[in-house]
C-alpha positions as CSV (number, residue, x, y, z in Angstrom):
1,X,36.2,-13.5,54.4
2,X,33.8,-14.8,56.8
3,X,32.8,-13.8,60.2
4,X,32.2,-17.0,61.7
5,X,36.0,-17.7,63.2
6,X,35.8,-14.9,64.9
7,X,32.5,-15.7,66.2
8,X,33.7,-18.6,67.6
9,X,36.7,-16.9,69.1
10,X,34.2,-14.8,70.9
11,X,32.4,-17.9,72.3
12,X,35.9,-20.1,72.8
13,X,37.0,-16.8,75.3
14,X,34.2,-17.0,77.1
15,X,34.0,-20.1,78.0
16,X,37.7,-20.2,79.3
17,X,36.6,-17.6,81.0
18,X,33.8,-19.4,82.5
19,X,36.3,-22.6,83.4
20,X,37.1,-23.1,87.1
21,X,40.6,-23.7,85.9
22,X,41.5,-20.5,84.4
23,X,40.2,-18.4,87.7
24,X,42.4,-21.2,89.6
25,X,45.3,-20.8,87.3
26,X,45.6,-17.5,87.8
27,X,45.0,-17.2,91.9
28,X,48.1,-19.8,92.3
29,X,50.8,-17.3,89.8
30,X,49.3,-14.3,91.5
31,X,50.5,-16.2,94.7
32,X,53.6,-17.5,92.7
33,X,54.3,-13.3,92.5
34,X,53.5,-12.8,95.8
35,X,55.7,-15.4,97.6
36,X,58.5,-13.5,94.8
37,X,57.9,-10.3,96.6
38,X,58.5,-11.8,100.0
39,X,61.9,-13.5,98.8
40,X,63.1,-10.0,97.2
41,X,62.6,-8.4,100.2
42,X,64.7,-11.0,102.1
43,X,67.6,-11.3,99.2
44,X,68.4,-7.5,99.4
45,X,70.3,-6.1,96.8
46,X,68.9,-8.7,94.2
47,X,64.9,-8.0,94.9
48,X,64.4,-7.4,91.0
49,X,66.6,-10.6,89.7
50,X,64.8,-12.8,92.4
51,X,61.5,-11.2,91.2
52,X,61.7,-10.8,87.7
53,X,63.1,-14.9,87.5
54,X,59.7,-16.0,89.8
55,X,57.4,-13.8,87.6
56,X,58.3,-14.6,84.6
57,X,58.5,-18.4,85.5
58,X,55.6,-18.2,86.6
59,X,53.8,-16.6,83.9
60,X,54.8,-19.2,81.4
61,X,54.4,-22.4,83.8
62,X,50.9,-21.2,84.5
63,X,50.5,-20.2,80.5
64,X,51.7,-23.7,79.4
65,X,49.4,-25.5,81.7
66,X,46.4,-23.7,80.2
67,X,47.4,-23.8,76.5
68,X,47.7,-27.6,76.7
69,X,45.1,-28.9,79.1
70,X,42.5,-26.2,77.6
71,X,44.0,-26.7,74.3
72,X,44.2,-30.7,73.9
73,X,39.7,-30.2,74.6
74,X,39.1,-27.8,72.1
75,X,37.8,-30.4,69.6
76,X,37.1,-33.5,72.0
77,X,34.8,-31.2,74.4
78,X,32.7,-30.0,71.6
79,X,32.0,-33.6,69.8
80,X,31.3,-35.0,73.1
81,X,28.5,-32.4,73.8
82,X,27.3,-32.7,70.0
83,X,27.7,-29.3,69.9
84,X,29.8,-29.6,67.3
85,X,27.4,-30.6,64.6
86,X,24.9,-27.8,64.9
87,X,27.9,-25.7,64.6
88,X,28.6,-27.5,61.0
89,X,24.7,-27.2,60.3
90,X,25.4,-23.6,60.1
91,X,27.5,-22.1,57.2
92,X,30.5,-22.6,59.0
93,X,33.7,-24.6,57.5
94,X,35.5,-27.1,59.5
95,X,38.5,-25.1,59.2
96,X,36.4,-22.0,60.0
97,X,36.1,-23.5,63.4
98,X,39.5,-24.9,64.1
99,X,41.0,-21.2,63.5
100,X,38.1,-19.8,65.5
101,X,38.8,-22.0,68.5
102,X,42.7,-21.5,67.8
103,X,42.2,-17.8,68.4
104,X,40.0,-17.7,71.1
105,X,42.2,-19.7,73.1
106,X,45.0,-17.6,72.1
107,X,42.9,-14.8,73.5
108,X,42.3,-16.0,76.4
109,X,46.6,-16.8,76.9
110,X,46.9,-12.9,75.6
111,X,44.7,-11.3,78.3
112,X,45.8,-14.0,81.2
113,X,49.5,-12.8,80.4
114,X,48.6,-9.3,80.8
115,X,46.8,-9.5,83.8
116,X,49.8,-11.7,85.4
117,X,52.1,-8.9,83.9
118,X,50.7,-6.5,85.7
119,X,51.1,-8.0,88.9
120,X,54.5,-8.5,87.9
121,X,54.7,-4.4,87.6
122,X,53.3,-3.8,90.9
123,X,55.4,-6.3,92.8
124,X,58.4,-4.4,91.3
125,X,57.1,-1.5,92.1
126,X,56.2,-2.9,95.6
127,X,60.0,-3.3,96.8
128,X,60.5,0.1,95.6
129,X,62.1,-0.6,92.4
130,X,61.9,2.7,90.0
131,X,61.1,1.4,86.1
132,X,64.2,2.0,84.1
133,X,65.0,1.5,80.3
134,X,66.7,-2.1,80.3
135,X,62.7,-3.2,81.9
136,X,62.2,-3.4,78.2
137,X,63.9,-6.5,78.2
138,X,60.7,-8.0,80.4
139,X,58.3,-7.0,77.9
140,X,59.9,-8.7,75.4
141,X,60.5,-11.9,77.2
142,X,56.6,-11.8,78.0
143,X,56.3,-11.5,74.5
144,X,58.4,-14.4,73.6
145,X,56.6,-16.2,76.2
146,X,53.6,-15.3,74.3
147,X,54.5,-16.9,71.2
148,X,55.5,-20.2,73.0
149,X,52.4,-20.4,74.1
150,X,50.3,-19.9,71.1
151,X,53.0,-22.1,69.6
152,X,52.2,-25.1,72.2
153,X,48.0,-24.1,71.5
154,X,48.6,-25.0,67.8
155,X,50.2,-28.1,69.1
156,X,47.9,-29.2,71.5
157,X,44.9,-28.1,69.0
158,X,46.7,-30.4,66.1
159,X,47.0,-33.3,67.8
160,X,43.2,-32.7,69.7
161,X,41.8,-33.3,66.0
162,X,42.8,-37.3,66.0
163,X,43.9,-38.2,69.6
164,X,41.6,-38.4,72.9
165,X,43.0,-35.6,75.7
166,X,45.0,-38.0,77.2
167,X,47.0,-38.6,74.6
168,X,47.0,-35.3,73.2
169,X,48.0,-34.1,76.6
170,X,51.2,-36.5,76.8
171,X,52.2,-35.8,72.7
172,X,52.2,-32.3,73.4
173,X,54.0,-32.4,76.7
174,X,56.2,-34.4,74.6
175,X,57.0,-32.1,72.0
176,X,57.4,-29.1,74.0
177,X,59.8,-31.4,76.4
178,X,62.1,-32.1,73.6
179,X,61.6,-28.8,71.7
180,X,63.2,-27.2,75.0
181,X,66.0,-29.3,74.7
182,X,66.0,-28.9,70.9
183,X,69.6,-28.0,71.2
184,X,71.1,-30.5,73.9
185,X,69.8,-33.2,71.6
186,X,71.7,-32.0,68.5
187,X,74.7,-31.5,70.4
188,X,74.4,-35.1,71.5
189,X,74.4,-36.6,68.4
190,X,77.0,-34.7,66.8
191,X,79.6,-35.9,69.7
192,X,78.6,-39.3,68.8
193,X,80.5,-41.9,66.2
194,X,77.0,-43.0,65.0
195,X,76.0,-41.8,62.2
196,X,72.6,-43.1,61.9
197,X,72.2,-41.6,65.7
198,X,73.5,-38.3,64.1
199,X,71.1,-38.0,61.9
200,X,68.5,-39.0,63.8
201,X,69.1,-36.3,66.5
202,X,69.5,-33.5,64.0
203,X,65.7,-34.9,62.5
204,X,64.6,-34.4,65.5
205,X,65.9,-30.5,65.8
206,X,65.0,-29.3,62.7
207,X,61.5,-31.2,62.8
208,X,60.6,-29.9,66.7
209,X,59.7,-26.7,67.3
210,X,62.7,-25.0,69.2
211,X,61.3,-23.9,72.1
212,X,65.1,-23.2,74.2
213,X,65.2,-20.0,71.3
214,X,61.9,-18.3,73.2
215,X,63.3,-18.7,76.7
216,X,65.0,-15.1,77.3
217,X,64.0,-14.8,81.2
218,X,67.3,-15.2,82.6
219,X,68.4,-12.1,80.0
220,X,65.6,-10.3,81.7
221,X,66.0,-10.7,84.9
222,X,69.9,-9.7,84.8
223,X,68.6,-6.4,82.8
224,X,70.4,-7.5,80.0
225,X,68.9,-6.1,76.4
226,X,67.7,-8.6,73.8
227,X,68.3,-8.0,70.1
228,X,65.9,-6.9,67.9
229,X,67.1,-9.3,65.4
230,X,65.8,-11.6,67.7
231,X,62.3,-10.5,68.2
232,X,61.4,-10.5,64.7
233,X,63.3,-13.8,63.7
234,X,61.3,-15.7,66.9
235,X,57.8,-14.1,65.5
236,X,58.7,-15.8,62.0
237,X,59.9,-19.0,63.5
238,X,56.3,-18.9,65.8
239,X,54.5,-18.1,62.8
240,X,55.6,-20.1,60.3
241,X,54.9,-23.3,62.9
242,X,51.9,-22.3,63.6
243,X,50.3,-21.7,60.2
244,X,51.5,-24.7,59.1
245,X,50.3,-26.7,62.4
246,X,47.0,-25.3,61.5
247,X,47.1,-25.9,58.0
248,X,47.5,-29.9,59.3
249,X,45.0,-29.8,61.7
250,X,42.5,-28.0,58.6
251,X,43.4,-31.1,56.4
252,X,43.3,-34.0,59.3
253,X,40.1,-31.9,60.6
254,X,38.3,-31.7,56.9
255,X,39.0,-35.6,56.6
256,X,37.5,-37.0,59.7
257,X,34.5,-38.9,60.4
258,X,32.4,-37.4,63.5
259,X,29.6,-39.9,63.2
């Protein structure tokens, strides 16, 4: 198999890296975790639920803003610097790149989330809270937070390869809006009388990512432990979405005129 995706996930890391936005991103969720230290200390007896809630939130918030607004200019950024075709002058397939650029974005997410989960440890730490067994449950919600992400990258990246930022930016926000209330949709339709509405809603939550099943931060911050079951079905779900996202951006990608 070739080299040249991960070359460009090399390249696609650093310049994240490089962006303004990702140094800025990652000052205001350090502060997010720092103002959650100063409310634990004043909610006492609940220092790690008030903590745990604010970190995690804030991981993902931050995480989402940086998988779509980096994401949606994967493609766009690198046709309007013409970079792009002395990229494709090189033996280097289209769908080469997109996965290249798909992973070094998802890169970038991986180490952010680390970093951020690290202050997350030492803020815990900070209010003198010893690390016990059911902290597990953190891990794996970062985890799941994880997969959301690289699930809304592979949304963002799909709809980057036919659509301007802009509107990239508001389709993605869109499906991750209704994706989150995947469920709540369903439930709607089925307590209507209409049957075309019925159908319609239920479309719509088998169709949509379901991004309500990665959302275990509330489990975590209560100490409650999260299935295994459940850790392995959500990495299926995450993957199977993705490669087939990626497969559509490939095709869409392989078809398009960049003159």
């Amino acid at each position: 198999m070739s080299a040249m995706p991960g070359v460009v996930a090399i390249n696609t890391f650093r310049e994240a890296v490089r962006d303004r936005v990702l140094y800025n991103l990652v000052f205001f969720a350090l502060l997010m975790i720092g103002a959650a230290i100063l409310v634990g200390q004043i909610s006492i007896g609940i220092e790690r639920l008030v903590i745990v809630n604010l970190g995690l939130s804030a991981i993902s918030i931050f995480g989402l803003v940086m998988a779509i607004f980096i994401g949606v200019g994967l493609v766009y950024k690198e046709i309007e610097r013409r970079t792009l075709y002395s990229l494709l002058a090189k033996p280097l397939r289209r769908w080469e790149f997109l996965v290249g650029k798909y992973a070094g974005l998802v890169l970038t997410l991986v180490i952010n989330t680390a970093f951020m989960t690290v202050a997350l440890a030492a803020a815990l730490f900070y209010v003198g809270r010893p690390f016990v067994r059911s902290d597990g449950s953190i891990l794996i919600a970062i985890y799941f937070i994880l997969l959301s992400l690289a699930l809304v990258t592979a949304v963002a990246l799909f709809f980057s390869c036919f659509s301007s930022p802009m509107l990239s930016t508001l389709f993605t926000l869109g499906i991750y809006v209704t994706g989150v209330f995947a469920n709540d949709i369903r439930n709607f339709g089925a307590l209507t009388n209409n049957p075309m509405l019925k159908t319609l809603t239920s479309a719509i939550y088998y169709l949509v990512p379901n991004f309500h099943n990665f959302n275990s931060i509330a489990a975590a911050a209560h100490g409650e432990s999260i299935p295994f079951a459940l850790v392995w079905q959500n990495t299926l779900y995450a993957l199977m979405y993705i490669v087939l996202l990626l497969l559509a951006s490939s095709a869409i990608f392989s078809q398009r005129n960049l003159k």
